[in-house]
C-alpha positions as a LaTeX table, in Angstrom:
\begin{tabular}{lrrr}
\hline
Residue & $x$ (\AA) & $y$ (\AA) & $z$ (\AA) \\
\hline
Unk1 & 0.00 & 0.00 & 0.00 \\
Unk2 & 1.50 & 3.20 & $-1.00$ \\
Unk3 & 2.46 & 5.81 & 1.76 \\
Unk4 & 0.37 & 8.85 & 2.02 \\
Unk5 & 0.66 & 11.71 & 4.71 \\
Unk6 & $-1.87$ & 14.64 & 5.16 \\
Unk7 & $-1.12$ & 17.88 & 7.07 \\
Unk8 & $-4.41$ & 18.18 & 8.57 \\
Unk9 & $-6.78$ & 20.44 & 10.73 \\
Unk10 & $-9.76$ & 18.34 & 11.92 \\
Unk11 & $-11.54$ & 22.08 & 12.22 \\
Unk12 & $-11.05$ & 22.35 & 8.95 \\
Unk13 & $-14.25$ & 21.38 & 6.03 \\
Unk14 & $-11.72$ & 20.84 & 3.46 \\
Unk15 & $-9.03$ & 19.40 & 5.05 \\
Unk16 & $-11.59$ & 16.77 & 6.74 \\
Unk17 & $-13.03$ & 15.99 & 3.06 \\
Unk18 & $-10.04$ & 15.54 & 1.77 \\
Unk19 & $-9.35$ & 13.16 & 4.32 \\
Unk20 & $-12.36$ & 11.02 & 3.57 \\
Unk21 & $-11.19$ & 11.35 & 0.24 \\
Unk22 & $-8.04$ & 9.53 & 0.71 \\
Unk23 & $-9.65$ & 7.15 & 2.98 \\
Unk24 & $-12.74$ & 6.37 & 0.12 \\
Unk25 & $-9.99$ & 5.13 & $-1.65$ \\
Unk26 & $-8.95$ & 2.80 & 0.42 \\
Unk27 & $-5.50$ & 4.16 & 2.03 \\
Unk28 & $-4.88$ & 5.17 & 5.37 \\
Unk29 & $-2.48$ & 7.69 & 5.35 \\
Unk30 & $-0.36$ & 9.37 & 8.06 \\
Unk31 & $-2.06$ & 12.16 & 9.67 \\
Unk32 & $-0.07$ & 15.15 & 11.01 \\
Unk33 & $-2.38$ & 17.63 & 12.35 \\
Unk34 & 0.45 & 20.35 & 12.07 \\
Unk35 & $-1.30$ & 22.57 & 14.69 \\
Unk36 & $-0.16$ & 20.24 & 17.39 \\
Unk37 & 2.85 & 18.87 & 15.42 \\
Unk38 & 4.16 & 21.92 & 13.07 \\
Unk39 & 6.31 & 21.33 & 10.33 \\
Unk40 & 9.76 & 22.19 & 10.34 \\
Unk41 & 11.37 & 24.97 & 8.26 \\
Unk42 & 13.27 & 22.80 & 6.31 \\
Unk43 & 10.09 & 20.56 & 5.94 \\
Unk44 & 8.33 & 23.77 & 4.40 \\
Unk45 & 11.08 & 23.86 & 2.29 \\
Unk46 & 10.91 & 20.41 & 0.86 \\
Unk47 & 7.14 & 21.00 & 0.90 \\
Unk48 & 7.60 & 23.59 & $-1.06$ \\
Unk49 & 9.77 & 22.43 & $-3.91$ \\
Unk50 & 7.56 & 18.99 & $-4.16$ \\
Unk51 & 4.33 & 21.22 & $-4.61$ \\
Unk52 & 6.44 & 23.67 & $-7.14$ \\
Unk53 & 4.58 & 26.84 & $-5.66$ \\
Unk54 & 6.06 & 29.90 & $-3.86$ \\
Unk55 & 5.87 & 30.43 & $-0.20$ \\
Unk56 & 3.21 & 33.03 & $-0.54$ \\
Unk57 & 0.97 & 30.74 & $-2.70$ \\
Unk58 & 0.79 & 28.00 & 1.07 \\
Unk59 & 0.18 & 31.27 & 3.68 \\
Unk60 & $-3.26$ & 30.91 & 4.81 \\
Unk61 & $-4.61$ & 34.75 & 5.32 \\
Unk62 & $-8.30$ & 33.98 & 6.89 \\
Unk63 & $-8.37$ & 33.53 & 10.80 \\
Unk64 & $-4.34$ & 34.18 & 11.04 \\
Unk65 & $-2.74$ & 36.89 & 12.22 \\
Unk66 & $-1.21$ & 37.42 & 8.56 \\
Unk67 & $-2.67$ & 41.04 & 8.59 \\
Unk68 & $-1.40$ & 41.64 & 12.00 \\
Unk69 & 1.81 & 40.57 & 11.16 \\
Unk70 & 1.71 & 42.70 & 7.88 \\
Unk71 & 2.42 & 39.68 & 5.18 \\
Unk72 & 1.12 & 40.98 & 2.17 \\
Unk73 & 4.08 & 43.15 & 2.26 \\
Unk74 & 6.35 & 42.44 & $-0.57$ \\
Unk75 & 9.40 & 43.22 & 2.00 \\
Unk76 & 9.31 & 39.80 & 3.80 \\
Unk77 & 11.50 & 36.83 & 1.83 \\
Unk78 & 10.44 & 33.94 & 1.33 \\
Unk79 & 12.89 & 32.43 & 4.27 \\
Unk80 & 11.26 & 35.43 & 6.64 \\
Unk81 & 7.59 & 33.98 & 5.72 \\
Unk82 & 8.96 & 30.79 & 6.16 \\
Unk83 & 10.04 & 32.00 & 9.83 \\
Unk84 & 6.82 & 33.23 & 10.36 \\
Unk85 & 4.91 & 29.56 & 9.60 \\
Unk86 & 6.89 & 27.82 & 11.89 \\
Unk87 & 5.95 & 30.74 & 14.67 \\
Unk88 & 2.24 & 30.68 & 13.78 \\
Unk89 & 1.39 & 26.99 & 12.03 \\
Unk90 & $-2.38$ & 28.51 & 11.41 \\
Unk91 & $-0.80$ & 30.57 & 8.55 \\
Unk92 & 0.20 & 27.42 & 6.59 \\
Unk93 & $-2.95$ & 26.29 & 4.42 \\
Unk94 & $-4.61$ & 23.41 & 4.24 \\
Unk95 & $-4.40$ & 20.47 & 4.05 \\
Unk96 & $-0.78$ & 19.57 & 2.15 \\
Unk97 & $-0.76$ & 16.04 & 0.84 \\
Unk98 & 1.97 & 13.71 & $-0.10$ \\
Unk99 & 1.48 & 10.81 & $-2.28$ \\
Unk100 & 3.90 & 8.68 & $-4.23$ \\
Unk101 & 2.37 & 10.61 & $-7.09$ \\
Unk102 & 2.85 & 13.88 & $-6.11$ \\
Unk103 & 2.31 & 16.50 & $-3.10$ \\
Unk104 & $-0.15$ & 19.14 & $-3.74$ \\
Unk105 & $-2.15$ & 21.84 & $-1.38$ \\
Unk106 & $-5.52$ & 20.11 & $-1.56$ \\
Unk107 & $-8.06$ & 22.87 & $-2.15$ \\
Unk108 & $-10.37$ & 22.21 & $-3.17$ \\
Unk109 & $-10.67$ & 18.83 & $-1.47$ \\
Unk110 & $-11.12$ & 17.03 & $-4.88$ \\
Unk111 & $-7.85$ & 17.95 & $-6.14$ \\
Unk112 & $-6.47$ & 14.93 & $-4.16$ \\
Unk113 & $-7.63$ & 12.77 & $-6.52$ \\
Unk114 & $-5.14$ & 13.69 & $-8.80$ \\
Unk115 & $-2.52$ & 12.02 & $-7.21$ \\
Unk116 & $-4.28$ & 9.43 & $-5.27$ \\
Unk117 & $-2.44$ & 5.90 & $-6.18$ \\
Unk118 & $-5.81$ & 3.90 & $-5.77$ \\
Unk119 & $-9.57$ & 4.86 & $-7.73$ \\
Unk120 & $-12.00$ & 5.51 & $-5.22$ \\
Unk121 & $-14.29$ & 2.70 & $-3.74$ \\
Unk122 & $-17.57$ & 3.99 & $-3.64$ \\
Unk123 & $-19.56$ & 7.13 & $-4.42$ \\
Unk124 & $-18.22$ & 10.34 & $-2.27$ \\
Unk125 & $-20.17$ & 14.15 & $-1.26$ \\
Unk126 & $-18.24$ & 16.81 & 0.52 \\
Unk127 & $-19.90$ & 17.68 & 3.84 \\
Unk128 & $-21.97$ & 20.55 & 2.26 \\
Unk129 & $-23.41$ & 17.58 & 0.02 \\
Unk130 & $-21.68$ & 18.26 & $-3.80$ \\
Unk131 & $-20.81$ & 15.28 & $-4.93$ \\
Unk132 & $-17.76$ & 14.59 & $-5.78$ \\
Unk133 & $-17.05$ & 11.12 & $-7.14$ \\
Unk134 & $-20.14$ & 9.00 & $-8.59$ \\
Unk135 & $-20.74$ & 5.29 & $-7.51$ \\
Unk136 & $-18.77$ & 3.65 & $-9.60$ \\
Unk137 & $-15.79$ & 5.56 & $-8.29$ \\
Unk138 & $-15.38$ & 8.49 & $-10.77$ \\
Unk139 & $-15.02$ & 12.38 & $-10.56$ \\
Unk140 & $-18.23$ & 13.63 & $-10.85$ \\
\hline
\end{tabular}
């Protein structure tokens, strides 16, 4: 079974469907909820590269202090943001998966599929009830 790991926050809508997500399809992945158990700089970094998006494109802006803090200012590098994550883990977005296929920020939820290893089992619907994947397993 392939190894899968999901950088979750169970107060999270998206982050929880894209949980069941991964779990519809059969896996049980590793599940950091990186509130409790932040990621390392140097795990940001690797993060990062594997996702091929800028720092900027994984700070989360809604219910962090990013505008206290005064982030959208184009004077912070990207090692300074970085800094700032690993002080405040709520500013990271959510949720970061890794798959042999790939590691992508998950949002929407259904983007996991993409680099899911297995098809999914049976017919899925986020929490708010769109569905997702149809009963025989594919993207709706």
């Amino acid at each position: 079974m392939a190894s899968i790991t999901i950088y979750h926050n169970p107060a999270c809508g998206t982050s929880r469907n894209t949980l069941a997500l991964i779990r519809n399809s059969g896996a049980e992945p590793e599940v950091i909820e990186y509130l409790k158990t932040p990621p390392t700089k140097a795990q940001l970094q690797q993060l990062l590269a594997a996702m091929g998006i800028g720092t900027r494109a994984l700070l989360r802006e809604k219910g962090t202090p990013y505008a206290e803090l005064g982030l959208a200012d184009p004077k912070w590098t990207d090692d300074e943001l970085l800094d700032h994550v690993v002080q405040h883990p709520i500013l990271m977005n959510r949720p970061v998966v890794v798959t042999p296929l790939g590691t992508r920020l998950c949002r929407p939820s259904e983007a996991v599929l993409d680099i899911l290893p297995d098809a999914q089992r049976a017919a899925f619907s986020k929490e708010d009830g769109e569905a997702v994947v149809n009963a025989e397993g594919k993207r709706v």
